[in-house]
N, C-alpha and C positions, 0 to 999 in steps of 0.2 A: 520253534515256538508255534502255536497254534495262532489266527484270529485272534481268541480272546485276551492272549497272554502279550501279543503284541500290541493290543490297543491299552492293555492296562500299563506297558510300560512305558506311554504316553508320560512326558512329564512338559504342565503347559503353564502359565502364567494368567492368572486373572486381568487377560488385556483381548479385548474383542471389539470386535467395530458391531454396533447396534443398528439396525434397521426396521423401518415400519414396510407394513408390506403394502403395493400401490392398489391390492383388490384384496378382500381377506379370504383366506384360505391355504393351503400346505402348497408348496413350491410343487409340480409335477417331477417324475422319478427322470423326466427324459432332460429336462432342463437341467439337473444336478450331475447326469449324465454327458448333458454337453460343456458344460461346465470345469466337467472333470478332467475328459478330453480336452477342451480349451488351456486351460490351466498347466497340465502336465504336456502340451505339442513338442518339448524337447526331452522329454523322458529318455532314459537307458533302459531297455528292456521292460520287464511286468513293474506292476504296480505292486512295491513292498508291501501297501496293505490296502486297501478299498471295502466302506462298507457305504451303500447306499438306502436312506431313509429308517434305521434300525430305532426304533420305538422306545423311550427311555419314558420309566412315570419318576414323575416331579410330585410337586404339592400339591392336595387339596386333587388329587387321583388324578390328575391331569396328566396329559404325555408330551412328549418335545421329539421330533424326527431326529435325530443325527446322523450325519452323512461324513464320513471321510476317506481321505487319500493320502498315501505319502508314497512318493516315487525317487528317484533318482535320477538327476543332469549333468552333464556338463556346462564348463564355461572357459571362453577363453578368457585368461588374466588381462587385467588394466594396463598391464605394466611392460606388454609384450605386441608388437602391430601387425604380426601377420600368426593367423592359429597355425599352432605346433600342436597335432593328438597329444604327443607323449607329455605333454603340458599343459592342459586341460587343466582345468581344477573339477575335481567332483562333489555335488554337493550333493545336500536332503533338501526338500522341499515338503510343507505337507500344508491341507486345507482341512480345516473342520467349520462345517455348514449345521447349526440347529436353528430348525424350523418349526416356530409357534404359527400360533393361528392367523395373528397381526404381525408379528414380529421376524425378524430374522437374524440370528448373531452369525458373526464370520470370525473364527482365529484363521492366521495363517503365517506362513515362512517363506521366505524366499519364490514367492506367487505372484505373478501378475498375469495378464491377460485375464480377466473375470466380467467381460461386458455383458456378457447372453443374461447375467443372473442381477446385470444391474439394469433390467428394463423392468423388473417385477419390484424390486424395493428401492425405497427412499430413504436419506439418513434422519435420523431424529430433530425432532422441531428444534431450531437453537436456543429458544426460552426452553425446553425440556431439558437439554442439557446442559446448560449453562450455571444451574439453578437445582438441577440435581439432588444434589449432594450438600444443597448448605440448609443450616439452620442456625440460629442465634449464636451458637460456638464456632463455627466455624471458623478455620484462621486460611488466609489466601496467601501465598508463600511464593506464586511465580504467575509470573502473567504473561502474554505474548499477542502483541497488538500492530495491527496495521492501519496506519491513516488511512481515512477515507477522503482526508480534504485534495481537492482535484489540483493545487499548488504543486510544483513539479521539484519543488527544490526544498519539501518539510522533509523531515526522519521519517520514509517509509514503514521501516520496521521497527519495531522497539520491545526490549524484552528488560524486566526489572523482577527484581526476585527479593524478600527480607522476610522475616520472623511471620509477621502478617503487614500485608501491605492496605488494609484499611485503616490502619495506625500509622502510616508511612506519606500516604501521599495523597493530594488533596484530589480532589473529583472537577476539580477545572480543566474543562477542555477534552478529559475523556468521550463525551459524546460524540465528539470527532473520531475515537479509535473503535474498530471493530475489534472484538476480542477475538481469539484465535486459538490460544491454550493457555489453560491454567492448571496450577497443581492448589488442592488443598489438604487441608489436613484437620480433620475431625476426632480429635482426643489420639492422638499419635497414629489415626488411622488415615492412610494418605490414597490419596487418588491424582491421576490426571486424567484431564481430558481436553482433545483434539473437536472443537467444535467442529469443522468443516468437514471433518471424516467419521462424525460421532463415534469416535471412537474413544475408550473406558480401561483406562489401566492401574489396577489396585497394586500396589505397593506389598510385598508380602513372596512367600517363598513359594515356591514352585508345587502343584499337584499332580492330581492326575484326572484323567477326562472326564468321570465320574463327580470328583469335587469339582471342577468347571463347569459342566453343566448345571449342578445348583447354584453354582454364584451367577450364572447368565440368566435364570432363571429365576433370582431373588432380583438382577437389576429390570430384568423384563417385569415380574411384578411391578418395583417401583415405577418403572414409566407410565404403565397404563392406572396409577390410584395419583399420579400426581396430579397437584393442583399449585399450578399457580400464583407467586404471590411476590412484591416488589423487595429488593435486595442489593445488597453493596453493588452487584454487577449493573442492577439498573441506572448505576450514570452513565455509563458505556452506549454507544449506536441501539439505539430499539431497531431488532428483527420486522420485518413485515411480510406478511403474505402475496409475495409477486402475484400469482397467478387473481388471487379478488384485486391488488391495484391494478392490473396489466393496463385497462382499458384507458386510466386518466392519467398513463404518461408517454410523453416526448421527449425522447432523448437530443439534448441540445448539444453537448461536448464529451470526448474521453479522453481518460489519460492511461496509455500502456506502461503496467509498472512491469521495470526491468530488473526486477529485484532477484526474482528465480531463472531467466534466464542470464543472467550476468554469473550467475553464481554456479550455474551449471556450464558454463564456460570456463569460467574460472579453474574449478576445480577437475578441469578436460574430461567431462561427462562427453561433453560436445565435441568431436574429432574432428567436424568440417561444415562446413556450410557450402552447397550447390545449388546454382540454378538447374532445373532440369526443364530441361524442353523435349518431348518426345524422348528419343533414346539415350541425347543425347545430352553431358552434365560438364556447365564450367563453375570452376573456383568462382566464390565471393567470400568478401570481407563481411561477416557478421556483424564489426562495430558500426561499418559502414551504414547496414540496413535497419540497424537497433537508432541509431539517428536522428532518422525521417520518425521516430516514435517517441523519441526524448520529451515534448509539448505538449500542452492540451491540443488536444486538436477539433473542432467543431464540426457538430451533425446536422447536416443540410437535411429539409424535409424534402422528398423527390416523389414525382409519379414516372414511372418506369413504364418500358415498353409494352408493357402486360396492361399500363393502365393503373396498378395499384400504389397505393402509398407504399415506398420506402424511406429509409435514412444512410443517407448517403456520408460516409467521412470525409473530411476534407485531407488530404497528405500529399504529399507531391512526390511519393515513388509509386504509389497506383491509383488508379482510376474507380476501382470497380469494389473497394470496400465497403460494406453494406451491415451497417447493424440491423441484425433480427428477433423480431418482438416477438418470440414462441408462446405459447401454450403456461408453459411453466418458467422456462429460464430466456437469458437474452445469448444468443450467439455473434461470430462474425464471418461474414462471405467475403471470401475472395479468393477467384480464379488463378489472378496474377499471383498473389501469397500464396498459393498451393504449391507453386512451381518451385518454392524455396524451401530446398528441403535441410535440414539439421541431421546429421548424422553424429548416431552416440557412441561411445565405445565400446555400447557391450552388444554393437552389430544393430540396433533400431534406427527406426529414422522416421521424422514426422515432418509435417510440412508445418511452418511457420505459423500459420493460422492455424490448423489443428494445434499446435502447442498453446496456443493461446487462449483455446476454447477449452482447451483438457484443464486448464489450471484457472481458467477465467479471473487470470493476470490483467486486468484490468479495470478502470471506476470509471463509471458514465454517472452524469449529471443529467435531471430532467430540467422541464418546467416548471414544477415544484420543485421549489429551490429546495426545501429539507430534504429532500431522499436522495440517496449513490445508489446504485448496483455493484455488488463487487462480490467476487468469490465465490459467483451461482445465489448472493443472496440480497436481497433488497433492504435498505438499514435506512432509518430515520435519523437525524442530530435535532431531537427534539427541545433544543435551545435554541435553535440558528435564528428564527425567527423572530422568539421571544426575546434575543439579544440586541437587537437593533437598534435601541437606543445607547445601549451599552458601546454597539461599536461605533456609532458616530460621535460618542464622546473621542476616539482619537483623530477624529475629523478636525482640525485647526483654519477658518477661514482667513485669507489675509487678501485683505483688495489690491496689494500692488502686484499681486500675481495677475491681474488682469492687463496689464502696460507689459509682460514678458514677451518676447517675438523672437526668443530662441533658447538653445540650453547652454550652449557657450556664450553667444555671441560673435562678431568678427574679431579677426586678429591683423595684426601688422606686426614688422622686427621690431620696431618701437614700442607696443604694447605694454603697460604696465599694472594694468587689472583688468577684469573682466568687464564686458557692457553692461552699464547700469539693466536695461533691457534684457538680460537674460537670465536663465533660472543660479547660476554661479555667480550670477554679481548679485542677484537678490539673498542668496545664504550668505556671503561675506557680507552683505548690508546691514543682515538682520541677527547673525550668531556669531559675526568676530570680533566685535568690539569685548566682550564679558569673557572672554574665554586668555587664558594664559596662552596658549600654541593654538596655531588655527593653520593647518595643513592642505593642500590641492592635491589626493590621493588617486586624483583620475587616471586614467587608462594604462594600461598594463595587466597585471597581478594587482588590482585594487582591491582594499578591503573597505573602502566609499568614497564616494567623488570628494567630499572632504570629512576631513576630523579635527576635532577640536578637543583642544583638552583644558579643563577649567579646576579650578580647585580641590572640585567633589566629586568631579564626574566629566568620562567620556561619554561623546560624542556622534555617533557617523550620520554624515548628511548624505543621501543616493537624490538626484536629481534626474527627471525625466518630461520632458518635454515633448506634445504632439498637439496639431491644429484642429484632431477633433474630438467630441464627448463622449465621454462615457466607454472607453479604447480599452476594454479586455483583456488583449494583448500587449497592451504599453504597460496595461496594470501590472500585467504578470509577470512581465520583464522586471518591472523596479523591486516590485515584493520578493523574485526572488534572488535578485541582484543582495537586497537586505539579507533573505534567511540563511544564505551558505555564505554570509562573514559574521555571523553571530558569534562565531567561537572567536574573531578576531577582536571582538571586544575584549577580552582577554587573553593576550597574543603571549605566546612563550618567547623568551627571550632573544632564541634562535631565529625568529622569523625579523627578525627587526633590523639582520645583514642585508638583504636584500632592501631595506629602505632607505638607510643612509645615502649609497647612492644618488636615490632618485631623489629626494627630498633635498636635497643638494643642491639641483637643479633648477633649471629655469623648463615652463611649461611648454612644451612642444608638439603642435598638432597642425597634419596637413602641409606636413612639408615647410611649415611656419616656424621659426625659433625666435619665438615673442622674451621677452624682458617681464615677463610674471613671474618670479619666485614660488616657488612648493611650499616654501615657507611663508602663508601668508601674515602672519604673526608671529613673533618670537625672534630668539636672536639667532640660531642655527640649527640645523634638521639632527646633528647629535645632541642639544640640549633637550631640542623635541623628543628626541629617542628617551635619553636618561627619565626625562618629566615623564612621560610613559609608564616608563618601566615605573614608578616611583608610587603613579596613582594605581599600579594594578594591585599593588600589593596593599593599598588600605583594606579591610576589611568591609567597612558600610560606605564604597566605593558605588555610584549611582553610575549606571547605565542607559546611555538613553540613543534611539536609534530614529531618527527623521528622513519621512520621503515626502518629497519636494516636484509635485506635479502641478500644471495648470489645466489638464484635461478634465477635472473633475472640480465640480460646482458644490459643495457641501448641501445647500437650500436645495439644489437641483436633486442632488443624490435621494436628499431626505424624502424628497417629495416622491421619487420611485419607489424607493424602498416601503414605506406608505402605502401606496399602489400592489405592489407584490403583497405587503401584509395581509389585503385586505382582498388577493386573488384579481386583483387587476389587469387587463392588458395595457401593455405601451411600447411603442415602437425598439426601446433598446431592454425590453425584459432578460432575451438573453444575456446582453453584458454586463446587466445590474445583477442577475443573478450570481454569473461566475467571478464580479467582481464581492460579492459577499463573503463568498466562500475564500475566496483571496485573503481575504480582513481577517476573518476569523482563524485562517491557518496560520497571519501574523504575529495576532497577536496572544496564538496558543504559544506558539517559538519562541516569542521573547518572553513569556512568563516564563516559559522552560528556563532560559538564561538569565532567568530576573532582570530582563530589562524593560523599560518604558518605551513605547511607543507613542509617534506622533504622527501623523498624515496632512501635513499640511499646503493646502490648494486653496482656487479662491472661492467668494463666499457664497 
């Protein structure tokens, strides 16, 4: 076959990743050239086909460059640990590059290595793409959302799919989730799109390079005539322009989500993990080192040896991590993380921090409380602040939380309840009397320090106790002590073996075997069970979930939060802030599980 007969029996899909270009003008012929080379470094022999910058007219007399390549590789299979040639797999790869004036579209296969041609474009604004494709018909059919709230125990990822989900589900809380992909569907004409990689894939049967080029070509039009205008998507995180805010933020805390590298462990992408020191490389536990990153962790403001402002993390497996306020995006340094390298299966290997910076797998929180960074993109929760009388309605003041001087209490063998004085003998003082079963579901496998069961409704009480204000980290612990036994409010049958036992029991802590009953109400922990099982199954069965702190002042809180509204300094801003964000990821969660929340502390 000639050239021409071989590019026409291209057969490609209306799916290309969209870009704006960072200077305007045609990509040079040597960039597309290193490019090519980059792209193809494992090639078998020549290039099946290659044409570089070949001139195509589009609309309205206009031209578009097109550039492409398709070659042939090897690869050694997944399923085999040391390369065998005669076992190789061989495959096609190929790259098609058209180049507008502004714009840049890329199809591709089986391709990676493409960095040289990603210093010249940027992916499409996220309100550009987001927003695309809708008009008053449109029907939204799949969504795919990552939290932004910095809480370390919400549903990271969440993917919900029905007929049209503006008819499905209510817009509470969405401003917490960044959107990620959607599919929609315009009179049975369907598209997705991959915000983070703008990238555009039409529904529809396969052409040829010819017809692909006008459809990149009809969506390049539509980018550069769009205009902007508010839409179903706008309850979701509002985008913002990192580089105009850069200058008016401090980052105060992050949290490393472990969602994509767990899962590329998981599914043994990841063959090994090594420290490498110089030449030399020992075994580590990757769960080990994923750990020390499980927490928010908080960003110290530092002047470094140069003299300049930095942001130093706080973590206790290294010293020398550094969030960096670029130009355009936020990065992270670290010398020590470089040394830990990930090894993949199909022979790459990245160091720890480069993986983190590739995927910007993680959400940093500033001093303005409304904004995250996450995913290379700066997002607003243009509620969070306007909520705040909202959330302190689950703020409950109670004065005798001022008289608490511990969360247990002491114990003796003689023991028979808890100390009036502690945060466990003020929940049995105050929610056991009204309740049918009233449970000590403390330590172990707890689904909360206690539970109660009353006629209409379960219960769970999480109790936490600390001697100072406004505690961040005590917050964080109890909130998400609560959000990972939400599903316990409604416990399958099976889980209820493992309680009998304990609930059987007398209460034992410290080497102490006190005379408190688990049952601190009711006549026995299997009637407690059956009553359970009993209320799960009503239908208009109320859920309610209380946390039981004395670190937090309701009047105090109120009055910071006041302060923050209104761009205030105060000595605990940071932990009023990430205690906000706390609230609001709570009581997104329990709306999820239709429960009621309460926070009650003194006043």
């Amino acid at each position: 076959m000639t050239e021409e007969e071989l590019k026409n029996n291209l057969v490609l899909n209306e799916n290309a990743y969209f870009f704006k270009r960072v200077k305007t003008g045609r990509l040079s012929k040597v960039l597309i050239e290193e490019t090519f080379r980059e792209t193809s470094s494992e090639r078998i022999g020549r290039y099946l086909l290659k044409q570089i910058k070949i001139s195509y007219k589009v609309r309205d007399g206009n031209d578009v460059d097109c550039s492409i390549c398709v070659f042939k590789y090897q690869k050694k299979p997944s399923f085999i640990q040391d390369e065998i040639a005669e076992w190789n797999e061989v495959k096609l790869a190929y790259i098609v590059i058209l180049d507008f004036d502004l714009y840049t579209v890329i199809s591709k296969r089986n391709i990676s290595g493409t960095r040289k041609i990603y210093d010249q474009i940027i992916p499409i604004d996220y309100k550009i793409m987001s927003s695309l494709f809708i008009d008053d018909n449109t029907s939204f059919e799949k969504f795919s959302m990552n939290n932004m709230n910095i809480s370390d125990n919400v549903i990271r990822q969440k993917s919900i799919e029905a007929i049209d989900l503006k008819e499905n589900i209510s817009t509470f809380g969405l401003q917490s989730y960044i959107l990620n992909n959607l599919r929609l569907n315009n009179n049975d004409d369907k598209v997705s799109l991959s915000l983070n990689s703008s990238r555009i894939n039409k529904f529809g049967k396969k052409n040829n390079l010819d017809f692909f080029i006008m459809w990149a070509t009809t969506i390049v039009m539509k980018i550069e005539n769009f205009n902007y205008s508010e839409t179903f998507l706008s309850s979701f995180a509002t985008p913002l322009d990192f580089e105009s805010e850069k200058k008016s933020l401090k980052p105060i805390a992050i949290l490393f989500l472990l969602t994509r590298i767990n899962d590329d462990y998981e599914s043994n992408k990841v063959d090994s993990t090594v420290l490498r020191i110089g030449d030399k490389e020992r075994h580590i536990d990757l769960v080990t080192v994923l750990n020390n990153f499980s927490r928010l962790l908080e960003i110290e403001q530092r002047i470094n040896d140069d003299g300049d402002l930095c942001y130093k993390v706080s973590t206790s497996i290294v010293d020398d991590l550094i969030v960096s306020m670029n130009t355009k995006s936020i990065t992270l340094r670290s010398e020590k993380l470089k040394k830990i390298i990930l090894k993949f299966s199909d022979d790459s290997e990245i160091s720890i921090i480069d993986y983190y910076n590739r995927y910007s797998s993680y959400i940093i929180n500033f001093d303005r409380v409304e904004l995250v960074y996450s995913h290379r993109k700066l997002f607003m929760d243009n509620r969070l602040l306007g909520n705040i009388d909202s959330f302190l309605r689950v703020f409950q003041p109670n004065s005798a939380l001022s008289n608490v001087k511990s969360e247990k209490g002491n114990f003796s063998t003689t023991s028979t309840a808890f100390s009036n004085d502690s945060l466990f003998g003020f929940v049995e003082s105050e929610y056991l009397n009204d309740s049918d079963f009233f449970i000590c579901d403390d330590l172990g496998r707890e689904w909360a320090d206690h539970i109660g069961l009353y006629k209409n409704h379960v219960s769970f009480f999480h109790s936490k106790f600390n001697d100072s204000n406004f505690s961040a980290s005590d917050f964080q612990d109890i909130v998400g002590q609560a959000q990972k036994n939400l599903g316990n409010l409604s416990p399958s049958d099976y889980q209820f073996a493992s309680k009998s036992t304990l609930w059987s029991s007398n209460f034992h802590i410290n080497s102490i075997s006190t005379q408190i009953g688990r049952v601190r109400k009711g006549s026995s922990a299997d009637d407690s069970i059956e009553y359970f099982k009993k209320l799960k199954t009503f239908p208009n069965l109320s859920k309610k979930v209380y946390l039981i702190i004395n670190f937090i002042s309701k009047s105090e809180l109120e009055d910071r939060l006041k302060k923050l509204k209104k761009g205030e300094s105060f000595r605990e801003r940071n932990e009023v802030i990430q205690i906000l964000w706390f609230v609001s990821s709570l009581i997104s969660s329990c709306v999820e599980v239709n429960a009621e929340v309460y926070i009650i502390c003194k006043p």
